[in-house]
C-alpha positions as CSV (number, residue, x, y, z in Angstrom):
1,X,14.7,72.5,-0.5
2,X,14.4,69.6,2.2
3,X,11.7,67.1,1.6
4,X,12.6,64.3,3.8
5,X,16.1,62.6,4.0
6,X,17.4,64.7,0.6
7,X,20.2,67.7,1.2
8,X,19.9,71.2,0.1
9,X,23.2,72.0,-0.8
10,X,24.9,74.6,-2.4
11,X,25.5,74.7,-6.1
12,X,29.1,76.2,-6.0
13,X,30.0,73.7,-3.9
14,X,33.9,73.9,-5.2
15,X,36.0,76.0,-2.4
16,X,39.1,77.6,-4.2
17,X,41.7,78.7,-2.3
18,X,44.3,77.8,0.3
19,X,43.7,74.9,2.9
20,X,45.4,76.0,5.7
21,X,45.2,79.5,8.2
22,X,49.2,79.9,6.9
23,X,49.2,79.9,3.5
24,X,46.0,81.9,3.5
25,X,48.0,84.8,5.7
26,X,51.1,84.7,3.7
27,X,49.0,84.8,0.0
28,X,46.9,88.0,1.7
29,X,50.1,89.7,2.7
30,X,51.6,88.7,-0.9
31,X,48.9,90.9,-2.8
32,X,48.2,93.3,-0.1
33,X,51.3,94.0,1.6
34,X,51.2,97.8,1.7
35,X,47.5,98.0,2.4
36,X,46.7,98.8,6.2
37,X,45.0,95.6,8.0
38,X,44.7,96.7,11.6
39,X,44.0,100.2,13.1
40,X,43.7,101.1,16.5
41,X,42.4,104.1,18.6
42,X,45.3,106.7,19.3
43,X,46.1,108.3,22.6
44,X,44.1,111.7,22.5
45,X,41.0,109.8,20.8
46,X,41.1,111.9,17.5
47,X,41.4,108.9,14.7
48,X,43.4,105.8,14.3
49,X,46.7,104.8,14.0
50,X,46.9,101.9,11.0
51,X,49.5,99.0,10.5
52,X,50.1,97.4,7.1
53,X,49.9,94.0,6.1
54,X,53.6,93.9,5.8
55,X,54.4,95.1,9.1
56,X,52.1,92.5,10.6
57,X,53.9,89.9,8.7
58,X,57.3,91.1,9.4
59,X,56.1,90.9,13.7
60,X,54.4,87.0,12.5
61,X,58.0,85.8,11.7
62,X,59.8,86.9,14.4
63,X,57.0,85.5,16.8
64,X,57.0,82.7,15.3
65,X,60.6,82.5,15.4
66,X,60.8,83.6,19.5
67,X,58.1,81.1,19.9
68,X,60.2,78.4,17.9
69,X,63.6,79.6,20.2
70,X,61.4,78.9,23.7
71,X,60.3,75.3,22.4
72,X,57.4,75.4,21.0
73,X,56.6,73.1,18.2
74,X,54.4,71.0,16.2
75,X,51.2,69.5,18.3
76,X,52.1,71.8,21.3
77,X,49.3,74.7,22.4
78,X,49.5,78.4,22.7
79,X,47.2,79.9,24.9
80,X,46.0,83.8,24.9
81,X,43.6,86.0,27.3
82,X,43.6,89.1,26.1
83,X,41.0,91.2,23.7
84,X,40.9,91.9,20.2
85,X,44.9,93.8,19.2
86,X,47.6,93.6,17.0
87,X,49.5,91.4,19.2
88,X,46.4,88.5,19.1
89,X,46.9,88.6,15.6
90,X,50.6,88.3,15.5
91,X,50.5,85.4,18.0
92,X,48.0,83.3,16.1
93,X,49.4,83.1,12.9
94,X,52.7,82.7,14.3
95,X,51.0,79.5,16.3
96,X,49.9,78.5,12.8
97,X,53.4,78.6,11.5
98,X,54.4,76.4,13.8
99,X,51.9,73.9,13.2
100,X,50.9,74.0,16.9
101,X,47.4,75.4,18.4
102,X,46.2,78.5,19.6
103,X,43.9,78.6,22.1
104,X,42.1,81.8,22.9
105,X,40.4,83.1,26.2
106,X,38.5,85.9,27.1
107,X,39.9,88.6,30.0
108,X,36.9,88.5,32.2
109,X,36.7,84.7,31.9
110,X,36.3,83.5,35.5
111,X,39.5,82.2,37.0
112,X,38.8,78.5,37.9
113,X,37.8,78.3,34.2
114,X,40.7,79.7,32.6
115,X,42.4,77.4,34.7
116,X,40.7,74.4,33.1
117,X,40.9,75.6,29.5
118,X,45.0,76.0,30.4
119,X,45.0,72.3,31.7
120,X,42.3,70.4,29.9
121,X,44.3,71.9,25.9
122,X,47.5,71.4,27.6
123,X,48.6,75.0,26.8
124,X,52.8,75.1,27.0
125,X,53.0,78.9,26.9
126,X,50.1,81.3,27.6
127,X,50.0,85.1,26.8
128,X,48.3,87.5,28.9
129,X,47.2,91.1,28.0
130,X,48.8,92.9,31.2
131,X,50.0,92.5,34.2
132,X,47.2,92.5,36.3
133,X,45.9,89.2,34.4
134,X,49.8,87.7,35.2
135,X,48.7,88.5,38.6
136,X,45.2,86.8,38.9
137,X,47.1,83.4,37.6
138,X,50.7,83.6,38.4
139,X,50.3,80.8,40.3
140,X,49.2,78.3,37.4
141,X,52.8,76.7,36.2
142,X,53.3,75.1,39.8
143,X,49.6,73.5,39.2
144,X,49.6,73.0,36.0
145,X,52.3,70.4,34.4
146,X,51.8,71.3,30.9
147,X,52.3,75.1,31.3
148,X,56.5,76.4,30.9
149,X,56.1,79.9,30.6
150,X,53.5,83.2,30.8
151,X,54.2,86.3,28.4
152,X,53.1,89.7,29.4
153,X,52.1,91.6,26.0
154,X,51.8,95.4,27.7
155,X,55.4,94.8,29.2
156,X,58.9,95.5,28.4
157,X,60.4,92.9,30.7
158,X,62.2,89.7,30.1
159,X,59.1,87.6,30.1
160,X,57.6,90.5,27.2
161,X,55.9,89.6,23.8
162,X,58.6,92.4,22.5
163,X,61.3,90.6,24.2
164,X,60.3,87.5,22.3
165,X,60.0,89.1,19.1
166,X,63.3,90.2,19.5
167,X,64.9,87.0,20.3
168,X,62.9,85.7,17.1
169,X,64.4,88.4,15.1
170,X,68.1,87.7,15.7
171,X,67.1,83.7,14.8
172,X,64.4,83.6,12.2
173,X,62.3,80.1,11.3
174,X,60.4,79.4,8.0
175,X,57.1,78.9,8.7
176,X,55.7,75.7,8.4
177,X,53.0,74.8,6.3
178,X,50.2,72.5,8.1
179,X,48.3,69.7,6.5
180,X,44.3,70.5,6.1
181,X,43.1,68.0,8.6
182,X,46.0,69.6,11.5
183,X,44.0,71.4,14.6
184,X,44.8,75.3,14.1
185,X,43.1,75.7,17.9
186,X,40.4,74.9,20.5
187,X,37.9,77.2,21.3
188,X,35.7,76.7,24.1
189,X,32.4,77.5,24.1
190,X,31.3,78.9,27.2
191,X,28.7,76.4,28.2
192,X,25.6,77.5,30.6
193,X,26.1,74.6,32.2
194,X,29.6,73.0,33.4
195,X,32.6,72.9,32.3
196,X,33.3,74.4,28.3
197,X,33.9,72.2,26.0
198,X,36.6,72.3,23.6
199,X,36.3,72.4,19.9
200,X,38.5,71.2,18.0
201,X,38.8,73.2,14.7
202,X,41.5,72.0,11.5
203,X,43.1,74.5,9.2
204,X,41.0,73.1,6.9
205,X,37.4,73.9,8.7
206,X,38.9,77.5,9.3
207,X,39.8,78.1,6.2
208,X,37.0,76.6,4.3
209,X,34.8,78.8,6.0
210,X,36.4,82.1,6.0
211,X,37.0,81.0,1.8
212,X,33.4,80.0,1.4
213,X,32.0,83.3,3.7
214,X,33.6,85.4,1.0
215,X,32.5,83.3,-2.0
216,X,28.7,84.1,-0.7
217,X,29.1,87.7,-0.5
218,X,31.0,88.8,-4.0
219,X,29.4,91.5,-4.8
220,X,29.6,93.2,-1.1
221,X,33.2,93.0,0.1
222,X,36.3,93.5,-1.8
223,X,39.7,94.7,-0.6
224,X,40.3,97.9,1.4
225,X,36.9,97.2,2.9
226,X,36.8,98.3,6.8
227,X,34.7,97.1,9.6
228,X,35.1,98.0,13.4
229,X,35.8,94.9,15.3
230,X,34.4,94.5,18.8
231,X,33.4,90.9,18.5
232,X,36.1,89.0,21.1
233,X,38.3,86.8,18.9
234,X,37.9,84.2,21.4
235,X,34.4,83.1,20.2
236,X,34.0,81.5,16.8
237,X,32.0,84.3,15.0
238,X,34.4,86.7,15.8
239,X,37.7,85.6,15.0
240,X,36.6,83.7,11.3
241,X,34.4,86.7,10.2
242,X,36.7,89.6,11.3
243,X,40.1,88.1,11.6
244,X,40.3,85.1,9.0
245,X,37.7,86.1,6.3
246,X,38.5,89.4,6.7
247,X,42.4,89.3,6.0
248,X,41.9,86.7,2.7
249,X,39.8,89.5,0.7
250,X,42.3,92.3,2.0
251,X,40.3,93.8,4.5
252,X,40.6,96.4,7.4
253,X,40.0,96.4,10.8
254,X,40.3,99.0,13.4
255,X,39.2,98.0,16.7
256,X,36.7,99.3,19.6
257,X,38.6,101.1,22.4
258,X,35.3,99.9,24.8
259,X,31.8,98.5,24.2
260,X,31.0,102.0,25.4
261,X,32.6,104.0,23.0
262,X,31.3,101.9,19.7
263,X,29.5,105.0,18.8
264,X,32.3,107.0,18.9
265,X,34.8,104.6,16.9
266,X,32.2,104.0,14.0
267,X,32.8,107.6,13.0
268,X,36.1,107.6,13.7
269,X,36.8,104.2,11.6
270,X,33.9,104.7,9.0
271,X,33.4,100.8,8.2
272,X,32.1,100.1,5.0
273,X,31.4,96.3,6.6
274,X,29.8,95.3,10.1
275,X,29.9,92.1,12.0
276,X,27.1,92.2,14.8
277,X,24.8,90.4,16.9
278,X,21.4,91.4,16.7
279,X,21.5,92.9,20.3
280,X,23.6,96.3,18.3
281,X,20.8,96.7,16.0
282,X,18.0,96.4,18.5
283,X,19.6,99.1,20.4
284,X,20.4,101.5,17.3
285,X,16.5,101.3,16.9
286,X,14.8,101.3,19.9
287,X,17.3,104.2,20.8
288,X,16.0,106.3,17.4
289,X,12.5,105.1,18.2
290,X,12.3,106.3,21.5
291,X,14.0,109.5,20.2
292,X,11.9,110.5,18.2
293,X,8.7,109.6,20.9
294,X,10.6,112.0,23.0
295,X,10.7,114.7,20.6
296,X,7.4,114.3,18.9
297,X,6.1,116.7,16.4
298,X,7.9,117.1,12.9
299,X,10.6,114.2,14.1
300,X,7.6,111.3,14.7
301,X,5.6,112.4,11.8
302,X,8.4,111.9,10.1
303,X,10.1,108.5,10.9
304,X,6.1,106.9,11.2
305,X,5.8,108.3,7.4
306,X,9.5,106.7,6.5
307,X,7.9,103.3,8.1
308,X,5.0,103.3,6.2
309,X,6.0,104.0,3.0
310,X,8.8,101.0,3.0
311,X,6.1,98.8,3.8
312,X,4.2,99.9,0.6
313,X,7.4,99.5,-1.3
314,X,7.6,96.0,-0.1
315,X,4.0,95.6,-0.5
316,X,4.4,96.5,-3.8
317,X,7.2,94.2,-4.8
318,X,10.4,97.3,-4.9
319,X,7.9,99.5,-7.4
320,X,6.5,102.2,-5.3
321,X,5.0,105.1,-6.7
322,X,5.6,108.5,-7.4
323,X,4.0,109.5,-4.2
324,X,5.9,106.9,-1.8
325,X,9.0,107.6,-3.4
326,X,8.9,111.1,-2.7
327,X,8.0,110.2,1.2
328,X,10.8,108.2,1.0
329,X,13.3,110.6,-0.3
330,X,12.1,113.5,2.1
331,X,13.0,110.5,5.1
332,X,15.8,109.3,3.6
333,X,17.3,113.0,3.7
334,X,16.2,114.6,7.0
335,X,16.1,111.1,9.3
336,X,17.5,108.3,8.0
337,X,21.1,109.9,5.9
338,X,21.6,110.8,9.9
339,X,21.6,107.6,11.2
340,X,23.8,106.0,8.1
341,X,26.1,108.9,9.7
342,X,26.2,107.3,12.6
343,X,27.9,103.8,11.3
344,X,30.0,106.6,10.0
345,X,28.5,107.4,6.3
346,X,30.3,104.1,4.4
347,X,28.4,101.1,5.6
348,X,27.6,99.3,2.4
349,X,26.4,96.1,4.3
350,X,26.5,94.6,7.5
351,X,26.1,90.4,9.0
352,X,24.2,89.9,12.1
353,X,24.3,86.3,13.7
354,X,24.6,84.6,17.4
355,X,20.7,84.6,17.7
356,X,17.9,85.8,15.9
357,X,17.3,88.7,14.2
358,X,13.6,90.5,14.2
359,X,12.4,90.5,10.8
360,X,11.0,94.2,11.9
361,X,14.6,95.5,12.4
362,X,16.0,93.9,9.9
363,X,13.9,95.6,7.5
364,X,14.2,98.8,9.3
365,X,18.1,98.4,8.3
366,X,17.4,97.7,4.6
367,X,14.7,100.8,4.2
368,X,17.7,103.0,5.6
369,X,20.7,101.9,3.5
370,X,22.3,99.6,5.7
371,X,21.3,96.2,4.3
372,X,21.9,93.6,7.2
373,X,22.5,90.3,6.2
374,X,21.3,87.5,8.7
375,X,23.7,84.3,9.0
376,X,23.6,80.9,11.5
377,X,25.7,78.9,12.7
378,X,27.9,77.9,15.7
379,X,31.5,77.2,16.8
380,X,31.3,73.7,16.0
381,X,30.7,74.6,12.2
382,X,33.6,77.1,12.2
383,X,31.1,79.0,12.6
384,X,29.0,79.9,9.6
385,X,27.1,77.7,7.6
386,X,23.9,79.5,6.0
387,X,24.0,82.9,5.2
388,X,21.5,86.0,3.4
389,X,23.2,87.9,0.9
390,X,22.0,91.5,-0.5
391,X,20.7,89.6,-3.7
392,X,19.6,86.4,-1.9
393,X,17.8,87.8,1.0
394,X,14.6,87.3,3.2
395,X,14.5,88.7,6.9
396,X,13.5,86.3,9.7
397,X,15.4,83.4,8.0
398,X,18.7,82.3,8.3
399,X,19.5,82.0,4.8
400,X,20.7,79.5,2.6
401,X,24.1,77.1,2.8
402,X,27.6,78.8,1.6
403,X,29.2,77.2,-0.4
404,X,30.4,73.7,0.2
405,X,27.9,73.3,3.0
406,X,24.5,71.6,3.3
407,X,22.2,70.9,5.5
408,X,18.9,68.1,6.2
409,X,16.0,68.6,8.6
410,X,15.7,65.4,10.4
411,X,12.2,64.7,11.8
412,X,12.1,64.3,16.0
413,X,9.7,61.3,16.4
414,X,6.7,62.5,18.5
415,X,6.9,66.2,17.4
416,X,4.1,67.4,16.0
417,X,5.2,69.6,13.2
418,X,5.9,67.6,10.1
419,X,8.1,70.4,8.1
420,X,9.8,71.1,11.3
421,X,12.6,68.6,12.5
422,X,16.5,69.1,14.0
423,X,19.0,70.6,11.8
424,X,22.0,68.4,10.7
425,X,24.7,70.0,9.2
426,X,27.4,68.9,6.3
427,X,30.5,70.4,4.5
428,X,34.4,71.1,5.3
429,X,33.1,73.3,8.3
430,X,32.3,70.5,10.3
431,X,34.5,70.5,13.7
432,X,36.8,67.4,14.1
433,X,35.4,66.8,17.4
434,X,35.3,68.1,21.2
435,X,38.9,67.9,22.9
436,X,39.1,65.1,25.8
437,X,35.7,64.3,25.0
438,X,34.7,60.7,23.3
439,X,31.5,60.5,24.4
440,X,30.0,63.8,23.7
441,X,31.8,63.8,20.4
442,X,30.1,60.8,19.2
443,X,26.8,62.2,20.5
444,X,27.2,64.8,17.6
445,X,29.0,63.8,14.8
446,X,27.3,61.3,13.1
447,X,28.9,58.6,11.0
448,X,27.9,60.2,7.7
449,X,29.6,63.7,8.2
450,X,26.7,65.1,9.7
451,X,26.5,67.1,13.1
452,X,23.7,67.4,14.9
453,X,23.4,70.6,15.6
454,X,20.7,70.7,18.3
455,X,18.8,73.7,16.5
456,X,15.1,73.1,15.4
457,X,14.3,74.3,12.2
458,X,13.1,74.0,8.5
459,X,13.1,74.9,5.4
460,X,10.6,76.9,2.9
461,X,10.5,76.5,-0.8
462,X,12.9,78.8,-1.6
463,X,15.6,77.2,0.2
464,X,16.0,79.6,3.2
465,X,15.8,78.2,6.4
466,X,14.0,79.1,9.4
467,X,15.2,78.5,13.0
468,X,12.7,77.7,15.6
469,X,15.2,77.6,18.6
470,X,17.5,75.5,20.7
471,X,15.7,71.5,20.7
472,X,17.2,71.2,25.0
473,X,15.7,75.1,25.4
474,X,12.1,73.9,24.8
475,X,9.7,73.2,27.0
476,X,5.7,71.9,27.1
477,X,3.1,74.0,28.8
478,X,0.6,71.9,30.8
479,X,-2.0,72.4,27.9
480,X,0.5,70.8,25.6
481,X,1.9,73.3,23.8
482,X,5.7,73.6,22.6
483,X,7.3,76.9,23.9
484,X,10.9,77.6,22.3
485,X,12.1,80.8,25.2
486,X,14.9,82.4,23.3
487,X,12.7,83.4,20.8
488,X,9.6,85.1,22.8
489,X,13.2,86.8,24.6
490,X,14.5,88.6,21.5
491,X,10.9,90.0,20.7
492,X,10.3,91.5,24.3
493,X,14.5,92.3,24.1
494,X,12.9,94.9,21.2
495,X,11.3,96.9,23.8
496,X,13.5,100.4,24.4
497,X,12.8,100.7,28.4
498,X,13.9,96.3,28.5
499,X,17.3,95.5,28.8
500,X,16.9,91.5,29.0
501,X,14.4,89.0,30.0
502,X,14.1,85.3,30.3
503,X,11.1,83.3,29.6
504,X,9.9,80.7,31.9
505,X,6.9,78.1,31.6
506,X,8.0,74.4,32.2
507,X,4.9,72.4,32.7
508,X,3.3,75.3,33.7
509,X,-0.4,76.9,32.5
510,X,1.5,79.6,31.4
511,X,4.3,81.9,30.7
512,X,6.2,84.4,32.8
513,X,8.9,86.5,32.2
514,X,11.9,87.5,34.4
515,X,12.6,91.3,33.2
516,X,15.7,93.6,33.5
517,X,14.6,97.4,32.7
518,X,16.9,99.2,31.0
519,X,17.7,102.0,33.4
520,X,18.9,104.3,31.2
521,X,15.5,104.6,29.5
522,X,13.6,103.7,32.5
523,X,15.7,106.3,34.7
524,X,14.3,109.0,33.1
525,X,10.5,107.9,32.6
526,X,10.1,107.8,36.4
527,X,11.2,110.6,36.9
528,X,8.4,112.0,34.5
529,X,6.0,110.1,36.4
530,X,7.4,111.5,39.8
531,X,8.4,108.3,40.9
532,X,11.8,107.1,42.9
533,X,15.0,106.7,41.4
534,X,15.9,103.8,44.0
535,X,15.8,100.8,41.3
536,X,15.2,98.4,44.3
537,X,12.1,100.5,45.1
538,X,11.0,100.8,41.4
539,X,10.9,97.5,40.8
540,X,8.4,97.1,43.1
541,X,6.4,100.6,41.8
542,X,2.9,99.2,40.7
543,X,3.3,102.1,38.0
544,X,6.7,100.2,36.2
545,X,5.4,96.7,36.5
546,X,2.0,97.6,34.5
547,X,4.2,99.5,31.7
548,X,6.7,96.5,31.8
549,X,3.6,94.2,30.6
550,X,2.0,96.6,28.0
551,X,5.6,96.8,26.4
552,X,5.4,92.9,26.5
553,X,2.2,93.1,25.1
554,X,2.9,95.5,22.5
555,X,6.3,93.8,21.3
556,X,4.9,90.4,21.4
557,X,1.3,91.0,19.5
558,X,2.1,88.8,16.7
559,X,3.0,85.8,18.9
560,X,0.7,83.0,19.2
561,X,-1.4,83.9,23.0
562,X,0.2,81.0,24.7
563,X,3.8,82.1,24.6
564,X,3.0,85.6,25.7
565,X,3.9,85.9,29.4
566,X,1.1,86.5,31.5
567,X,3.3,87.8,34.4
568,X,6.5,89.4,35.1
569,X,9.5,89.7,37.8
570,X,11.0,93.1,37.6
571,X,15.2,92.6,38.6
572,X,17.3,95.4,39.9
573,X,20.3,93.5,38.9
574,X,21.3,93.2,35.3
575,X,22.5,90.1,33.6
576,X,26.2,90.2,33.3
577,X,29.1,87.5,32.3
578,X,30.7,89.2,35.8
579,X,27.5,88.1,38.2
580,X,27.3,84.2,36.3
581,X,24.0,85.0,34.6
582,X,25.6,85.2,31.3
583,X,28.9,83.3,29.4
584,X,31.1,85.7,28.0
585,X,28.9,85.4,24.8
586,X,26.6,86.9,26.6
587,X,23.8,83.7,26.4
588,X,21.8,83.5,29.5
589,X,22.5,80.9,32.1
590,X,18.8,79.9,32.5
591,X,19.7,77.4,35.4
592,X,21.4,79.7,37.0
593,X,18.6,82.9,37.1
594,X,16.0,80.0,37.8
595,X,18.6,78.9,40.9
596,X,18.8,82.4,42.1
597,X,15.2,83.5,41.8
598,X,13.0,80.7,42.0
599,X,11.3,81.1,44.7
600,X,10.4,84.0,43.6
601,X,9.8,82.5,40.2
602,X,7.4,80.1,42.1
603,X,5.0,83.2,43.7
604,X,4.0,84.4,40.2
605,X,2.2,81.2,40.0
């Protein structure tokens, strides 16, 4: 627990294990190597086609090797834009090998910033997914000093990721083994606001991490576990929990063809392990909730009787009745076995993180079979830092500190919680700083280890801690009040016919809300009602605005009345990395919306 200045910090504070991203490949592919590590979809869409730790490691060396024969070395960067495959892999741990950096980007980046990751990390070669990419920056070598040469990986050209494997082949280099404290790569968070900043991560905060993610969960992964990756490598959570944590407990990954087909690859790769954001899990349930509202009759009756009696098991400390148990049983074979089929009949558990997690859904999960753990954290901690296990656990917390890692809630002078204060992070997963940047870097780090991580928070008396939201997100109401947006967003997000919202209120009497519908859901309903199915009419249909605030209502009763939006803006449009409202981790650009709708903002008042 945190009373005042004093830490709570993990007992098994000792990380075992290898302190840099190489050795921690090459030991894996020592104990695993015929075990299959990546999978991917085949060309009629009927299973998966699975590569073996060994074969991965044999295409590592001669990377690493072509790399080595086109002059890249210690210190220099290697870029990538391309999505989760093989060939990311292969490149990164080659980079490691090398002791240079990887830097990672997303495909549908925007140009002009791909442009300034290239340039600001000083990337010497850069490998893009396909030709089309090539043909969207071609131009960058004659701009950009740093920059030698581009590699095509879906090619078969001279300037081909194949080519270069094969020149590494005919002249293979030992890989070299990097200190802790060298940078293994930059990754950029995509900022709402500006230009991204680049964090610098060491082996060593990589590493840690990925060591002490898998020292938290012993009892829940173990080798030959699967999980279906469609988390973009290019973001923090991603690449540690499914790429670096993943291959040191000899795990397997077969990857999403789209985000559209996820439900179509889970029984197709039968995970046993899942690595979400909560957005995933909202949808799995409001799209069984409303199912079942649909269909009413036996199917209603009997997921409202699964919900009850779970919460009289919980009520009742895990020791329900005969009576409950039954209920339960009936559920669990008729309703909820069906939607464990779904994830494709093996999950055992699954980690949410990248924003809150409802409480509501998260117990949903647990009364179904799928136990979902809740983590925090964020790129500049590698990224995880406290985590809820299936033995530790407590929904609408963040959990406690892995191991190694600590944390103190520092109080903001003038707030007017006492328990509640910033969080300020400790342990090997604290970045090294941001690239190029001095000033912001010192803004952060602090001169005991610490970074402040800019997330309100605290802590109970069990040790788990609770975040209250983003410290430059909040905002006062004219009566006063502290309103934290993000979370009053995720509650309405659990609404079935609401795709996204933002929350706005800055100085104001009171809230509003800025709504997308989901149109799938919402589609359908007017049509029931006789209504158009113009959205550009319907968001002005006096019909959808008044369900648009009972859901709001509804999804947002056990909020305190002052954050509840009183109004709402209905949008056509929905919020997309492609039209600038979101990054490419999808958080909202709240300048930007406010920018492109205030005015219209402005009328609800």
């Amino acid at each position: 627990m945190v009373t005042g200045g004093k830490l709570m910090a993990d007992v098994k504070n000792e990380i075992n294990g290898p302190d840099n991203l190489v050795d921690l490949f090459e030991q894996a592919v020592e104990k695993f190597r015929d075990n299959d590590l990546f999978g991917t979809k085949n060309s009629d869409k009927t299973g998966y086609d699975w590569v073996t730790y060994g074969e991965i490691a044999e295409r590592v060396d001669n990377m690493r090797s072509g790399l080595a024969a086109i002059g890249v070395g210690r210190g220099d960067s290697v870029g990538i834009i391309a999505n989760n495959c093989n060939e990311w892999a292969v490149a990164a741990y080659a980079t490691y090998g090398l002791c240079a950096k990887y830097i990672p980007m997303y495909e549908a980046e925007l140009t002009r910033i791909m442009k300034y990751i290239i340039k600001d990390s000083g990337v010497k070669v850069l490998l893009v997914a396909r030709n089309d990419i090539l043909e969207k920056i071609k131009h960058f070598p004659d701009e950009i000093e740093s920059l030698k040469r581009i590699i095509v990986i879906d090619s078969k050209g001279d300037n081909s990721m194949a080519e270069l494997e094969r020149i590494g082949k005919k002249k293979p280099v030992p890989s070299v083994k990097p200190e802790k404290k060298d940078i293994a790569g930059l990754i950029y968070t995509s900022g709402t606001t500006g230009n991204p900043k680049g964090v610098l991560l060491s082996h060593w905060n990589l590493a840690s991490n990925a060591l002490a993610a898998t020292m938290a969960l012993p009892k829940m992964i173990s080798a030959g576990d699967r999980t279906l990756s469609f988390l973009p490598w290019a973001h923090s959570f991603g690449q540690t929990a499914e790429l670096h944590m993943l291959i040191n407990f000899g795990g397997q990954t077969g990857f999403a063809e789209s985000p559209q087909t996820i439900v179509d690859d889970l029984a197709l790769v039968k995970p046993t392990l899942l690595i979400a954001v909560p957005r995933v899990f909202n949808k799995v349930y409001t799209g069984l909730k409303d199912k079942v509202e649909k269909e009413g009759g036996l199917a209603k009756f009997l997921f409202d009787m699964g919900q009850n009696a779970a919460r009289e098991k919980r009520a009742a400390g895990g020791n329900a009745g005969l009576i409950t148990r039954m209920k339960l049983a009936l559920v669990d074979r008729l309703v909820y076995s069906k939607v464990r089929a779904k994830f494709g009949g093996r999950m055992k558990m699954a980690l949410s993180s990248s924003a809150a997690l409802s409480p509501r859904i998260a117990e949903f999960f647990w009364d179904i079979g799928i136990p979902v753990c809740e983590a925090w954290g964020m790129t500049e901690l590698s990224p995880a830092h406290t985590v809820n296990t299936t033995e530790n656990n407590k929904p609408g917390t963040a959990g406690r500190p892995i191991p190694g890692c600590s944390i103190k809630i520092e109080k903001i002078p003038g707030f007017e919680d006492d328990k509640e204060g910033e969080i300020i992070a400790y342990g090997p997963n604290v970045m090294v700083g941001y690239h190029n940047l001095p000033e912001a870097t010192g803004q952060v780090l602090r001169e005991d280890g610490g970074l402040h991580t800019g997330d309100l928070g605290w802590v109970d008396d069990e040790g788990y801690l609770h975040i209250t939201g983003r410290i430059k997100e909040q905002y006062k109401l004219e009566n006063g009040k502290y309103v934290f947006p993000s979370a009053i967003e995720e509650t309405i997000k659990l609404s079935m016919f609401i795709e996204n919202a933002m929350v706005y209120g800055h100085n104001r009497p009171f809230n509003v809300a800025i709504v997308v519908p989901d149109w799938l859901v919402v589609l359908p309903w007017a049509e029931k009602q006789g209504l158009t199915d113009d959205v550009e009419q319907l968001i002005n249909e006096p019909k959808l605005v008044q369900l648009m605030e009972s859901e709001i209502q509804k999804t947002c009763r056990s909020l305190a009345a002052y954050e509840i939006p009183r109004k709402i803006l209905l949008l056509s449009e929905a919020f997309t990395p492609e039209n600038g409202i979101l990054t490419p981790t999808l958080k909202l650009k709240r300048r930007e919306v406010h920018k492109r709708f205030g005015s219209r903002i402005e009328e609800l008042y």
